[in-house]
N, C-alpha and C positions, 0 to 999 in steps of 0.2 A: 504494500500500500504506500502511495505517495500524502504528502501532505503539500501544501501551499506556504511558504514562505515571504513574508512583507516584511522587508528591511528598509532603514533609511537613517538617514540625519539632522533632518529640517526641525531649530529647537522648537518648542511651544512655548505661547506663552503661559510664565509661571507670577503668580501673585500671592504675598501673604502677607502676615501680619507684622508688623517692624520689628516683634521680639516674640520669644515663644513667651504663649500664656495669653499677650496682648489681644488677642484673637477669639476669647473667650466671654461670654456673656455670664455671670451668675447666677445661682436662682435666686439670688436677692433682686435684682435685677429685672427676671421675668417675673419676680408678683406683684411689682409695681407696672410694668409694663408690657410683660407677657413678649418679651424677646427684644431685640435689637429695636427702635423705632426707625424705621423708613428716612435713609441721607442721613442718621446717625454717625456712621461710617464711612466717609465716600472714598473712590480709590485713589485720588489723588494722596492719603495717608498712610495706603498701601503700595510697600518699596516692593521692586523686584528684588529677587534672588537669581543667582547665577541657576539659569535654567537647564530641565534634563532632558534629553535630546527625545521629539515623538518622529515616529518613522513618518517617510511618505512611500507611501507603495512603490514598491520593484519587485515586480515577481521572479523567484528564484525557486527551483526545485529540492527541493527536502527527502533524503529518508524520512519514514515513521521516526524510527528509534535513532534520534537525532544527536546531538550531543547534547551534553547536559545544559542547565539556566547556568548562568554566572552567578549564584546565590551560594548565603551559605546554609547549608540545609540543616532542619529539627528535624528533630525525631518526631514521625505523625502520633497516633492515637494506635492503642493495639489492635482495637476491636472496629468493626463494623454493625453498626445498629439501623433503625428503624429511617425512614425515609419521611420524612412530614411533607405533605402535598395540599391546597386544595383542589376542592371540587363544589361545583354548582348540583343544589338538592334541586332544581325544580327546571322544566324547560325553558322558561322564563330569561333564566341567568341572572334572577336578583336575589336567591339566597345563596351564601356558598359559607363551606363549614370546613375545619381542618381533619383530615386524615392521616392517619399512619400507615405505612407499605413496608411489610419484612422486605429485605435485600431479594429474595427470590420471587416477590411479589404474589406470592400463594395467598397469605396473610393481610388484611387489610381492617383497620379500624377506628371508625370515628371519635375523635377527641373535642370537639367543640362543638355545642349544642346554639347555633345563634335561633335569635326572633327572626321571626318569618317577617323577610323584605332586608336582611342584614346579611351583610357580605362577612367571614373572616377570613384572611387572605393575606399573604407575605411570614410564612410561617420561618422561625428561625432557631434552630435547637441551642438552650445553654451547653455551655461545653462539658457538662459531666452527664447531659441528658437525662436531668433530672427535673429538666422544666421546658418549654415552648413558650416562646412571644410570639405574638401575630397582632396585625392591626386588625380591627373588627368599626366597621359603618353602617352606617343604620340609616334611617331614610334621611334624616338631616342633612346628611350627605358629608356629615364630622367625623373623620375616619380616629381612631382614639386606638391606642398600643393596651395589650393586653398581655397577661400571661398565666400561665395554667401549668398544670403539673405534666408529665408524663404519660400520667392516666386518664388526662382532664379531670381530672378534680381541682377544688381551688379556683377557681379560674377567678382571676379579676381585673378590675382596668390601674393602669401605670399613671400619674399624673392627673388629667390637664395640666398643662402650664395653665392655661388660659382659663381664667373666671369667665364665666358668661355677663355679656356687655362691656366688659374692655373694651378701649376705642381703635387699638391694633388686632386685635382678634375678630374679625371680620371675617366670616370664611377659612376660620383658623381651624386644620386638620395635621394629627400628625399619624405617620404611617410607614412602614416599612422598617422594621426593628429589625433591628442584628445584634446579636450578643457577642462583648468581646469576650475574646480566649479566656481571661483570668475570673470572668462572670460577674464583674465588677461595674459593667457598663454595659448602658444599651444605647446603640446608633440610631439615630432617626431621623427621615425629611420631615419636615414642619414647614406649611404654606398657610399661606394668608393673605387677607387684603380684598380688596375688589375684584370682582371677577369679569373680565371682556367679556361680553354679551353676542360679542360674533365667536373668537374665536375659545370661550372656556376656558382662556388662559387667567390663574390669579396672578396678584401682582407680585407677591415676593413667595421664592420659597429655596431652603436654607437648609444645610445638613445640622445636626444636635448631637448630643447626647445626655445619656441622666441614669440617676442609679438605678436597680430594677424595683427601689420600693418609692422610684418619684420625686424623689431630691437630685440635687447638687447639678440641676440641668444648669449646660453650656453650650453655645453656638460654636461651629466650627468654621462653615464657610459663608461668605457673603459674596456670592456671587450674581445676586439680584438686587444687592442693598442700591446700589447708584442706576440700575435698568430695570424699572419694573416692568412686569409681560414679555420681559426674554426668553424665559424660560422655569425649568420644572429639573430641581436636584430630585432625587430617590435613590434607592436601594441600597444602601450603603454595604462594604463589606470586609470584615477586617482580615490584617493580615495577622500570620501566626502567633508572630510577635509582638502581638497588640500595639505595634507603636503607628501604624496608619491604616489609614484605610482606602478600599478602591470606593467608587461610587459611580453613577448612571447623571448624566446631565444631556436633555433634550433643551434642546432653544426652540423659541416660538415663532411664528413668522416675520417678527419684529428683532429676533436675536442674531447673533451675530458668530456662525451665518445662520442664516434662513431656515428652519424646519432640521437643523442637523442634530446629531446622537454622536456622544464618545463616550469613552469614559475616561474618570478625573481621579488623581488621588492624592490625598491632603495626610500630612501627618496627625496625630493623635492630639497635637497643641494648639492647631489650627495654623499652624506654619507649613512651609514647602508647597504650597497647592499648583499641580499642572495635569496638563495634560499628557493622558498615556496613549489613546488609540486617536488615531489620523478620523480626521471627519469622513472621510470616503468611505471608511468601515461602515459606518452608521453601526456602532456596539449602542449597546443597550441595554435596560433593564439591571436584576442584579447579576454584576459578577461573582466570581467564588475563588478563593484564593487557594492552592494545592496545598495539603498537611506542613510537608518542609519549606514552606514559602519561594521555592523555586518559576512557580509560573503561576498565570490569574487564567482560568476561563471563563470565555464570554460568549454571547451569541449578539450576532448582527440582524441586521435589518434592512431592507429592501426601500427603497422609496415609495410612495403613494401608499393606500390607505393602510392601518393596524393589521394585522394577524394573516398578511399579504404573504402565499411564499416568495422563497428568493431567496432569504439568508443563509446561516449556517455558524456551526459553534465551533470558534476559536478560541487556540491561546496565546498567552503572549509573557515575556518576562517583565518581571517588577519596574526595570529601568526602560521600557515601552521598547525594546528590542524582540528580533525575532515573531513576529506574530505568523501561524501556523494554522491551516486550519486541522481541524479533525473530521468534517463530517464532507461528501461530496458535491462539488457544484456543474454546472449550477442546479437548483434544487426548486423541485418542485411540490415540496412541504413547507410547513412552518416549523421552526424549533423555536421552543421556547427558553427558560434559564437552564442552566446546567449547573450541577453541585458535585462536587469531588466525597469519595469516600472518605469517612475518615483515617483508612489508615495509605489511601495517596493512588492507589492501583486501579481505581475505575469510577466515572464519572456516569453519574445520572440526570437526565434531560427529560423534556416531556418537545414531542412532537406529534404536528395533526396534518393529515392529510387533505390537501386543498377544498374547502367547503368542510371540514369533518372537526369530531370532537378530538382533545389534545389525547392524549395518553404516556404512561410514562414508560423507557426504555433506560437502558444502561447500558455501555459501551468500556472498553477500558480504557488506561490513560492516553494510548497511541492512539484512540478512533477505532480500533476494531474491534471484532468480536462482539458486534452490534446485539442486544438482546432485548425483546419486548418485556416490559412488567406486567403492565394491565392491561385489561380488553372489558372495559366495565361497560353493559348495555345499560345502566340507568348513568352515577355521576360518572364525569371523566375528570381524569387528574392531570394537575399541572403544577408549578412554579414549587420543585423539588427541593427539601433543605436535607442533605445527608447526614444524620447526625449518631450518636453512640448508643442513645437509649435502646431498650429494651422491650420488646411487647409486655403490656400488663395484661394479665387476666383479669 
């Protein structure tokens, strides 16, 4: 099997905060004003840093079993556990609840019980897998971080920052939790503000994080603070090493550029922020970073409408070299996120067949050895988080 190789040199642009720490918001802070205020910030107070090189496409041919990342690698996780997914309860696609999927996908069980008309969705295992975050919305349309045990039991919500009637809490939702490594920390986009009436875009929205009992919330990225309606941060994802993180940044039709998709990754202090994937890619969604911190993978996206095929799931190294694909193009499915096992040897994905529902498959590190999970006639599964846990009885 070959793989696809994108190399380059062309730097990105990087911006952060003038000192580490500086960068941060406290939660004294957000309950006075429920996060940064709009031109708070603007970038003219944000210095470059000697920036780190993002490829521009040159296609070059690749063995599979390539050479190694330039990283230094950890030791992954011993075990492989349960696979957290959702799935839509109703044909509709306005409930959706969290599921668990053993590694051989025989096994499957539901762990989130939401209200009917309530999505939960962006499922993210703590690192001892002894709990699950996921955002969960309701018709409000206030998407709120949640977490639950293993077994679903417990389940409850993380936060608001935001008091209801704040005057920056307008439209304020936060959503897509990622647990760091040491389970100290939970990653989140948080949007808010006025919402464009053509295009759904709101004005600002920002990466976070905060503890899993709802304190100590901090702002990481202001990449909307000085351009409202640019765009939409999400799905943050950390690295082994809990010291950064990758993340999904789409711009809006007003952003710069136009309607494009990369991904971004900022340190854990809110310093070093750049770009890793070339806009041509159009990456996407959440990435997922490999056990030893050697490579990130992603899946891309096609231009024109959502859940279009075309794309396909890459990787790529920390310092935005080498990016590879794994899966074959061009492609006439969709794939959706992909999530690495825990102990580094085979990645799980959810792809759907053009017009069709997602399902989830596994593949190994190289891309081969492709294998189906599910094949569910009622929910279909997607948006994969690999994690350690164990099925409960």
């Amino acid at each position: 099997m070959t793989r696809t190789r994108l190399s380059g040199t062309t730097p990105a642009t990087a911006r952060t905060r003038p000192r580490a720490g500086a960068g941060l918001l406290l939660a004294g802070a957000l309950l006075t004003g429920c996060g940064a205020q709009p031109g708070e910030i603007p970038l003219s107070e944000i210095r470059t840093e000697s920036p780190t090189p993002t490829p521009t496409p040159a296609v070059e041919a690749v063995v599979a079993n390539g050479p190694a990342a330039a990283a230094t690698p950890t030791a992954p996780p011993a075990r492989n556990g349960l696979i957290a997914t959702r799935a839509f309860l109703d044909p509709d696609r306005l409930t959706s609840a969290i599921f668990a999927v053993t590694a051989d996908g025989k096994t499957r069980q539901q762990l989130t019980q939401p209200a009917d008309r309530t999505r939960d969705d962006r499922p993210s295992w703590s690192p001892d897998g002894t709990a699950l975050a996921f955002d969960r919305t309701g018709t409000d349309g206030s998407g709120r971080i949640w977490t639950t045990g293993a077994d679903g039991r417990n389940a409850h919500q993380v936060g608001p920052l935001c008091e209801a009637g704040a005057p920056d809490c307008l439209n304020e939702a936060e959503t897509a939790p990622a647990w760091s490594p040491d389970g100290k920390l939970i990653a989140f986009t948080r949007t808010w503000g006025q919402a464009d009436p053509t295009s759904e875009q709101t004005q600002y929205s920002d990466l976070y994080v905060i503890a899993p009992d709802g304190t100590s919330a901090q702002r990481l990225t202001f990449l909307t603070n000085d351009a409202p309606y640019s765009g939409a941060v999400t799905d943050p994802a950390w690295s082994p090493d809990g010291k950064q993180l990758v993340f999904s940044y789409r711009t809006s039709a007003t952003g710069q550029p136009a309607n494009g998709r990369s991904l971004y990754i900022v340190n854990v202090d809110g310093t070093g922020l750049r770009r890793l994937t070339p806009w041509e890619l159009r990456a996407g969604e959440r990435a997922n970073w490999s056990p030893d911190g050697s490579r990130i993978v992603f899946t891309t996206y096609p231009t024109g409408p959502d859940n279009a095929p075309g794309g396909g799931i890459y990787t790529v190294h920390p310092d935005g070299t080498a990016v590879e694909a794994l899966t074959p193009g061009p492609s006439d499915v969709t794939y959706g996120i992909a999530s690495w096992s825990p102990d580094g040897t085979a990645i799980a994905f959810d792809q759907a067949p053009a017009g069709g529902a997602p399902e989830l498959w596994t593949m190994r590190a190289d891309g081969s050895t492709v294998v189906r999970l599910t094949d569910s006639p009622g929910p279909s599964d997607s948006r994969p988080n690999w994690g350690t846990a164990q099925l409960q009885s």
